[in-house]
ChimeraX commands (.cxc) that place a marker at each C-alpha (Angstrom):
marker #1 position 13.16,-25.13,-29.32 radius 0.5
marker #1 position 11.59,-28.24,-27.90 radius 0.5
marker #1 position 8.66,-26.48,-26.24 radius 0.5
marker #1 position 5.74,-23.96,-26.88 radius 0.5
marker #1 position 5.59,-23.04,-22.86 radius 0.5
marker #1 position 7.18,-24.58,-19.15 radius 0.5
marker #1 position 6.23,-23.44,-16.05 radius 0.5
marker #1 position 8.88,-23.40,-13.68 radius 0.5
marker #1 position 8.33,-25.30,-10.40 radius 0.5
marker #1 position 11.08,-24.90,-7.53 radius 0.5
marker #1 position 11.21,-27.38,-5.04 radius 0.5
marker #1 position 12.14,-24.92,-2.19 radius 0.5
marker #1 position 9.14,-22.21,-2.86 radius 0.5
marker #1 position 6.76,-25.35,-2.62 radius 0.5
marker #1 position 7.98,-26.56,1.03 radius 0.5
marker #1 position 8.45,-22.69,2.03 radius 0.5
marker #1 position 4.64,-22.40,0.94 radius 0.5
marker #1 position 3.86,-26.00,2.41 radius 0.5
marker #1 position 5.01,-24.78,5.82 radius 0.5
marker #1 position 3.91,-21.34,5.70 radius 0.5
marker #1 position 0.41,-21.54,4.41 radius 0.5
marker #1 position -0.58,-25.13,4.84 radius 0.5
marker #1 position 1.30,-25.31,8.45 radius 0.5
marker #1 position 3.46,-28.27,7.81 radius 0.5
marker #1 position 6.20,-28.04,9.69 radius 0.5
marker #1 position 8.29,-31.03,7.57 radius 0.5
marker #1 position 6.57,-31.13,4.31 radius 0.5
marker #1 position 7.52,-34.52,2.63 radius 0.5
marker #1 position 7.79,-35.28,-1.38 radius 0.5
marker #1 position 4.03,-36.17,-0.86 radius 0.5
marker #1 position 2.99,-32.71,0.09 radius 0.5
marker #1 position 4.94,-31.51,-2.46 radius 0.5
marker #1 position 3.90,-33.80,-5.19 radius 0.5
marker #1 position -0.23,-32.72,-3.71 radius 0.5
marker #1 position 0.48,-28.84,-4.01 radius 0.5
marker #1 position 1.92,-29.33,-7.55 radius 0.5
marker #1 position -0.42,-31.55,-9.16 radius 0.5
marker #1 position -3.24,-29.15,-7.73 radius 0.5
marker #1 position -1.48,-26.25,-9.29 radius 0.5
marker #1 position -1.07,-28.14,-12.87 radius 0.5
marker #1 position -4.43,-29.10,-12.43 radius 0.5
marker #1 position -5.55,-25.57,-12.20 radius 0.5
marker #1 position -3.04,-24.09,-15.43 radius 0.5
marker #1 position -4.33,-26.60,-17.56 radius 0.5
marker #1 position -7.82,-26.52,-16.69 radius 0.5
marker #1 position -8.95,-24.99,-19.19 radius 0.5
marker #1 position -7.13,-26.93,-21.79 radius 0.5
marker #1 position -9.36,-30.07,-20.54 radius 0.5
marker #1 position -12.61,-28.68,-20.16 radius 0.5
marker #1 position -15.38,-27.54,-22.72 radius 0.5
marker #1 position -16.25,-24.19,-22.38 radius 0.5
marker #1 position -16.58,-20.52,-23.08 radius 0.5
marker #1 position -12.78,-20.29,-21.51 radius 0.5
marker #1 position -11.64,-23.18,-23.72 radius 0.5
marker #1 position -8.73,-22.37,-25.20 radius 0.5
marker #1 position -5.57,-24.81,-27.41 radius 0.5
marker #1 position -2.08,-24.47,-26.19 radius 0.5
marker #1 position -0.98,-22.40,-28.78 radius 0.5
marker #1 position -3.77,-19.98,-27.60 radius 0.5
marker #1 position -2.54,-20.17,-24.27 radius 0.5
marker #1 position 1.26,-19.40,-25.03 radius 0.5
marker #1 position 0.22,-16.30,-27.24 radius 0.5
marker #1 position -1.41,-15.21,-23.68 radius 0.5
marker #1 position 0.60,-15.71,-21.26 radius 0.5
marker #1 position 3.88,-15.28,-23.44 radius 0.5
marker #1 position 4.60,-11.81,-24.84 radius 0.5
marker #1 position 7.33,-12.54,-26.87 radius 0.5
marker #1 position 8.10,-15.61,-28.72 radius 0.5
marker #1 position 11.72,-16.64,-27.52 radius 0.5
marker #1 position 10.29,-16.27,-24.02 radius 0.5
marker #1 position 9.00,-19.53,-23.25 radius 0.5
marker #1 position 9.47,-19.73,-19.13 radius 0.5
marker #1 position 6.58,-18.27,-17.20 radius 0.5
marker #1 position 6.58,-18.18,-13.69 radius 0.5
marker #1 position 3.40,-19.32,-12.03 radius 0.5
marker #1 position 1.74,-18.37,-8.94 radius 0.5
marker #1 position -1.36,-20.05,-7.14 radius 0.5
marker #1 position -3.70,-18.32,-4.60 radius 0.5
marker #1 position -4.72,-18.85,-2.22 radius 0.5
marker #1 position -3.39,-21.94,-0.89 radius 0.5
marker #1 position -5.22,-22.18,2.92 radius 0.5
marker #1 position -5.26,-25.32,4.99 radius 0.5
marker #1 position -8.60,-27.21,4.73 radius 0.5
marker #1 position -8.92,-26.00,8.78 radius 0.5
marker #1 position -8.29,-22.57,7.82 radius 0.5
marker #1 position -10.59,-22.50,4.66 radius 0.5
marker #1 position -13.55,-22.81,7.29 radius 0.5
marker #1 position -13.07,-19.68,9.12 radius 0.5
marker #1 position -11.23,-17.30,6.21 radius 0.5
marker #1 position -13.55,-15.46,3.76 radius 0.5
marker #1 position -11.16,-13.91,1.50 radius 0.5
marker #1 position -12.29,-11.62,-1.33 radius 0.5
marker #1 position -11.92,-11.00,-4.97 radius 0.5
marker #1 position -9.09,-7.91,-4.29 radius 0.5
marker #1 position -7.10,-10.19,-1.78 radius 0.5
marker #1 position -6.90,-13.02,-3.91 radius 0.5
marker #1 position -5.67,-10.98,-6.51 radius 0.5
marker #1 position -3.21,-9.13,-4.41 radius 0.5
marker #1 position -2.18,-12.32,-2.86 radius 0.5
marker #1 position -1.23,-13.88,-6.45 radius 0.5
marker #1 position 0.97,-11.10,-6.88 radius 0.5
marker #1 position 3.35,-11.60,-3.66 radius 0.5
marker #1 position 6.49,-13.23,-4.11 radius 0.5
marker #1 position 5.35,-15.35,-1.47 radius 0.5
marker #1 position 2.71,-17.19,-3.80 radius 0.5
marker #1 position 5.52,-17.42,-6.46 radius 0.5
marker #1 position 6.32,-20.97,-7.78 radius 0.5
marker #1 position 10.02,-20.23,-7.87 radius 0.5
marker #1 position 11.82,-18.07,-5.76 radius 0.5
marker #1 position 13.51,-15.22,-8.00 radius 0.5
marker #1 position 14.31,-11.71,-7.15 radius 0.5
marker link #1:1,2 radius 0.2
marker link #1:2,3 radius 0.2
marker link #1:3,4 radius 0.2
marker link #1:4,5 radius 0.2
marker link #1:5,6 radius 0.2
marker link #1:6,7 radius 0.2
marker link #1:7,8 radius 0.2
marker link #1:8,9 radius 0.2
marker link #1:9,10 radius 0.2
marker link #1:10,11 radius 0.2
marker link #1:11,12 radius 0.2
marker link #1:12,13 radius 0.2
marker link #1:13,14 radius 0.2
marker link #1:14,15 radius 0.2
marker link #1:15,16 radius 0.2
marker link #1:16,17 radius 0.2
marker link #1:17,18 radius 0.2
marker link #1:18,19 radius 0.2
marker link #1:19,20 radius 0.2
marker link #1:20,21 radius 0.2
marker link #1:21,22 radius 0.2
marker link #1:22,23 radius 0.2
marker link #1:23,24 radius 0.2
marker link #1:24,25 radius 0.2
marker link #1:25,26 radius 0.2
marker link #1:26,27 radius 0.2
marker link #1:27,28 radius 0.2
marker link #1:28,29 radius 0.2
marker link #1:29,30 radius 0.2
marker link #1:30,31 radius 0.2
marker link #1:31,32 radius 0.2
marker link #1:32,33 radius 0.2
marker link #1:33,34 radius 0.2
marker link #1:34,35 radius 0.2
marker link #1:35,36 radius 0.2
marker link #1:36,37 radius 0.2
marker link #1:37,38 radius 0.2
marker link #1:38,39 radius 0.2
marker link #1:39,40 radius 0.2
marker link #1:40,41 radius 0.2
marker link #1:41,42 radius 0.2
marker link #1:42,43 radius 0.2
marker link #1:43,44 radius 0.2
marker link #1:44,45 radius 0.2
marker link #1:45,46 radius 0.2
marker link #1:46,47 radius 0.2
marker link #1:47,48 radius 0.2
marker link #1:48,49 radius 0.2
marker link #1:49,50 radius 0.2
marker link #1:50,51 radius 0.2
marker link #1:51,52 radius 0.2
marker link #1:52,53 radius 0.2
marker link #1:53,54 radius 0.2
marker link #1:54,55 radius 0.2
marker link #1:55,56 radius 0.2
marker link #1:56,57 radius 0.2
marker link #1:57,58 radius 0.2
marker link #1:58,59 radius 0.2
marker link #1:59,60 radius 0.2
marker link #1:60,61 radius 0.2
marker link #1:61,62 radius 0.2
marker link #1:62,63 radius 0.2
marker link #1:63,64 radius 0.2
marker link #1:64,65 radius 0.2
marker link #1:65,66 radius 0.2
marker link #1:66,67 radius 0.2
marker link #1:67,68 radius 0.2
marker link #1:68,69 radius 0.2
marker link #1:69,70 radius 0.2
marker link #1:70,71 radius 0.2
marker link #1:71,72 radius 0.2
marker link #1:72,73 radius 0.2
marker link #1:73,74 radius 0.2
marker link #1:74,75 radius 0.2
marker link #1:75,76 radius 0.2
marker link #1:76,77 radius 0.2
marker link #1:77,78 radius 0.2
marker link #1:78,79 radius 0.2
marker link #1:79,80 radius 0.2
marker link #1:80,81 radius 0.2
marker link #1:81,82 radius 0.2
marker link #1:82,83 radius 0.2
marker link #1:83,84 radius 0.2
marker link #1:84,85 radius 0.2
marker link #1:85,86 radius 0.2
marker link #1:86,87 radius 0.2
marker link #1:87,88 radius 0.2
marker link #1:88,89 radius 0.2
marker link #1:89,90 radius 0.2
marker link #1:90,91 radius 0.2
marker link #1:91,92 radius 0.2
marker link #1:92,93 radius 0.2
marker link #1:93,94 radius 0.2
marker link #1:94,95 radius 0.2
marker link #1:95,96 radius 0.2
marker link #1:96,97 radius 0.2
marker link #1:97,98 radius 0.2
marker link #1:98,99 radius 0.2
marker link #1:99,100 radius 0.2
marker link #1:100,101 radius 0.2
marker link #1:101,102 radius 0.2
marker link #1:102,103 radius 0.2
marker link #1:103,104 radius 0.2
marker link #1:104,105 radius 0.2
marker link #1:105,106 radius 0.2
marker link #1:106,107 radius 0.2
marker link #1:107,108 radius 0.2
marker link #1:108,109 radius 0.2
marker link #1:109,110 radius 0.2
marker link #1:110,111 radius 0.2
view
C-alpha cells in the first residue's frame, strides 16, 4: 500500500555470496553494506542517468512487476568476482546470464 516496488535484501545470501565469491572468510557489516550499495547502485541506475534506457519508477514497476498486488521482486547481481579474480576471468555474455539465474546470485535465499 505504501510502496510501488522493494527489493528484498537478506542479510545471510549477502555474507554466503561475500565468502563464496569475494573470498571473505568473515565478512563484516562493511562488506555487506559495499555489496549492497553496489547492487542498489546498479537497480537504480537507470533511474539516475539520462539516456536511451531512462526510465521513471512507475515505468520500472510495470517491468519488472507483472501483476499489480505483487510488489516484492527478488534481485540478483552477476557477476560479483573479487577485484584479484576480475584480472584473470573473462566471462561471457551467456555465463553472465546463466549466472544471474542461479540461486546462488539470489539476494534472498528462497526455495
Amino acid at each position: 500500500e505504501h510502496t510501488d516496488v522493494t527489493f528484498m535484501v537478506d542479510n545471510e545470501s549477502l555474507y554466503d555470496i561475500c565468502r563464496r565469491n569475494l573470498d571473505i572468510e568473515r565478512p563484516t557489516y562493511t562488506n555487506l553494506n559495499r555489496l549492497t550499495a553496489q547492487i542498489i547502485s546498479s537497480l537504480t541506475a537507470s533511474l539516475r542517468f539520462d539516456g536511451a534506457l531512462n526510465v521513471d519508477l512507475t515505468e520500472f514497476q510495470t517491468n519488472l512487476v507483472p501483476y499489480p498486488r505483487i510488489h516484492l521482486a527478488i534481485a540478483s547481481f552477476a557477476p560479483i568476482i573479487s577485484a584479484e579474480k576480475a584480472y584473470h576471468e573473462q566471462l561471457s555474455v551467456a555465463e553472465i546470464t546463466n549466472a544471474v539465474f542461479e540461486p546462488a546470485s539470489m539476494l534472498v535465499k528462497v526455495d
